[in-house]
C-alpha positions in Angstrom: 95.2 69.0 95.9 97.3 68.0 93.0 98.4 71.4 92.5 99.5 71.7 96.1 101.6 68.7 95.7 103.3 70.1 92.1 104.1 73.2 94.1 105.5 71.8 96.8 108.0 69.0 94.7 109.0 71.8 93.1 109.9 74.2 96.3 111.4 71.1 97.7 113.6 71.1 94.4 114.5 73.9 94.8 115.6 74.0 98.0 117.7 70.3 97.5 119.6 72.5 94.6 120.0 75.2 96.7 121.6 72.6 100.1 123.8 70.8 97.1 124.9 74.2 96.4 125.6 75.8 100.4 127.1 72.3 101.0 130.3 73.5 98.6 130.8 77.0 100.5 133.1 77.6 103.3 131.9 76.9 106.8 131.9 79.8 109.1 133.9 79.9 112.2 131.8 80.4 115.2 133.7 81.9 118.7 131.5 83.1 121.3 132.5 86.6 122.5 132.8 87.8 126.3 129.9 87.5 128.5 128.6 86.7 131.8 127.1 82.6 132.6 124.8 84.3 134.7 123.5 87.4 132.4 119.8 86.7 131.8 119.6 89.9 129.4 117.6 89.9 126.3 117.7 92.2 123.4 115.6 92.7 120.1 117.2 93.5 116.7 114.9 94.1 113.8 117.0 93.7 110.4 115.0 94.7 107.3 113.8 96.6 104.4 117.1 96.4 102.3 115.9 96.4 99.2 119.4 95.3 98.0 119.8 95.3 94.0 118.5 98.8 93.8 120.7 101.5 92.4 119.8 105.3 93.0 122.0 107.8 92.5 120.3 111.5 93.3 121.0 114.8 94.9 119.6 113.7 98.1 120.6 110.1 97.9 123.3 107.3 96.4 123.0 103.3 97.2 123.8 100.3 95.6 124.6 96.9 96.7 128.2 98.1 97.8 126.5 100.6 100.1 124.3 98.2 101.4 126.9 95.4 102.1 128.6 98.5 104.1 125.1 99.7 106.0 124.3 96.1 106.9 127.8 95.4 108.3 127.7 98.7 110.3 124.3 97.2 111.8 125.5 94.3 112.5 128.9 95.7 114.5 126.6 98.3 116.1 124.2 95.3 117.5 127.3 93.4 118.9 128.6 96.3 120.3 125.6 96.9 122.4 125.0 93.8 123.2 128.4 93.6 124.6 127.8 97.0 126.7 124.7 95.2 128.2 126.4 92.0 128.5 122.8 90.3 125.9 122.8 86.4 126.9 119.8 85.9 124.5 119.5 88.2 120.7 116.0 87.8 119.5 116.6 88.8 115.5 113.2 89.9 113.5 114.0 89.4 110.1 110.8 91.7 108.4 111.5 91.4 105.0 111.9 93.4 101.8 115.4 92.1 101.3 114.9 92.4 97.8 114.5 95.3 95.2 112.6 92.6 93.8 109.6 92.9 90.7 106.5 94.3 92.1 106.7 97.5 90.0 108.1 98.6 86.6 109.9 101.6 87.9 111.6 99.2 90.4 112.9 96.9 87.8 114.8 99.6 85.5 116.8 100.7 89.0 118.2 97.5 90.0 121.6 96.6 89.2 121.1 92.7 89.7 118.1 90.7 88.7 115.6 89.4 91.4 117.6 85.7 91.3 121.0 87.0 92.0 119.3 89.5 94.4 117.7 86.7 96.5 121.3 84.9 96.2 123.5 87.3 97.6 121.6 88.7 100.5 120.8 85.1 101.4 124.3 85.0 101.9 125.2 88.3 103.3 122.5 87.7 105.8 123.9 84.1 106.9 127.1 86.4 107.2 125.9 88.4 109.9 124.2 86.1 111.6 127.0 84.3 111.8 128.9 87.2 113.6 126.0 87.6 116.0 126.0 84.2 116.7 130.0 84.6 117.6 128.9 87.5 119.8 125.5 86.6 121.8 125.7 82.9 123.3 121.9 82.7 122.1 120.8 84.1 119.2 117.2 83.4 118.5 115.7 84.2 114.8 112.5 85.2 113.4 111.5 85.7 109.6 108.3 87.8 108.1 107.6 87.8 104.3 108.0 91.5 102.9 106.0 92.4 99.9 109.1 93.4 97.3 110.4 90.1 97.1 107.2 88.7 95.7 107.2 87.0 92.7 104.4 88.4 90.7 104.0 92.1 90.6 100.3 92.1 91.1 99.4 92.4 94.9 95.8 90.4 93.7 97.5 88.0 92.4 100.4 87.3 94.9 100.8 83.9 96.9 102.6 83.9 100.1 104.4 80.2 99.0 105.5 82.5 95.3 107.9 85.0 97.5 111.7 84.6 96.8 111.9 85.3 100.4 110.7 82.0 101.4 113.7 81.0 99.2 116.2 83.4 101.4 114.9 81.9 104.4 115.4 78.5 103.4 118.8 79.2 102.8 119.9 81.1 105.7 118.2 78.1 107.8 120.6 75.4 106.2 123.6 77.8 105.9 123.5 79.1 109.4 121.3 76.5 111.3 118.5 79.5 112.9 115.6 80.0 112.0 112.6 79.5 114.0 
C-alpha cells in the first residue's frame, strides 16, 4: 500500500510540473469548419505506431522526426478532408500507442536521434497539435488512448508495469493541453 501511494505522489508530481509547464504555451485557436447541424455521421481514425525519435536511413527506407512531423500532418489533413467529403459530425480518435522509439531494446536505442524524455515531449505536443486541427474540423471529436509497448520504461517485457509507460505521461499531457481524452 505504501508503495502505491509513493508511486502515485510521484506521477501526480509529475504531472503538476508538466500543467505548470503547458500553462506557459500558446493557446490554440479553435474554429469549427463547415458542416451540417443535422449530420449524424460518425467516423473512426486510428493514429499510432510513430515511433518518433528513430532515425533510419537505408536503401529501402529514410525517417526521422522531420519525416514524421510531415507524415502525421499529411494524416491529419487527409482525415479532415474526408471528414469534410462525408460531412463527420462525431471523429472517434484511437490513439494505439507506440508514439515513442522509446527503450525496450538495445538496437532501438543507438537509432534514435532524441532520448526517450524529449521523445515523449515533443509528440505530446505534436499530437495536441493535431488534435487541435481535428477539433477545428469535426464539431465532436471524441478520443481514446491504449498503452503501446515501445514507450515503456523498462526494457524487460517481465518486468514492465503499465503505470511505468511514458505514454501515460503523453496522455496526461495531451488531456490538459487539448481538454480530450476519454
Amino acid at each position: 500500500r505504501r508503495t502505491k501511494l509513493r508511486e502515485e505522489a510521484r506521477f501526480e508530481q509529475i504531472i503538476d510540473v508538466l500543467k505548470n509547464n503547458i500553462d506557459q504555451l500558446e493557446t490554440p485557436n479553435v474554429t469549427y469548419g463547415k458542416y451540417s447541424q443535422e449530420s449524424k455521421t460518425s467516423a473512426i481514425a486510428i493514429f499510432g505506431d510513430v515511433h518518433y525519435g528513430i532515425k533510419t536511413d537505408n536503401v529501402l527506407n529514410y525517417y526521422d522526426t522531420q519525416v514524421s512531423k510531415d507524415k502525421i500532418n499529411n494524416w491529419c489533413n487527409k482525415v479532415i478532408k474526408y471528414c469534410t467529403k462525408d460531412n463527420v459530425n462525431t471523429l472517434h480518435l484511437a490513439l494505439t500507442g507506440d508514439f515513442v522509439s522509446g527503450l525496450i531494446h538495445c538496437g532501438l536505442r543507438c537509432q534514435q536521434e532524441e532520448d526517450v524524455i524529449t521523445q515523449s515531449i515533443e509528440i505530446s505536443e505534436i499530437i495536441s497539435e493535431q488534435i487541435v486541427k481535428l477539433k477545428s474540423a469535426v464539431p465532436n471529436l471524441k478520443v481514446y488512448g491504449v498503452y503501446g509497448n515501445h514507450a515503456r520504461a523498462v526494457a524487460q517485457k517481465s518486468e514492465n508495469l503499465n503505470s511505468e509507460n511514458f505514454e501515460r505521461m503523453i496522455y496526461e499531457f495531451i488531456k490538459v493541453r487539448t481538454g480530450v481524452l476519454s
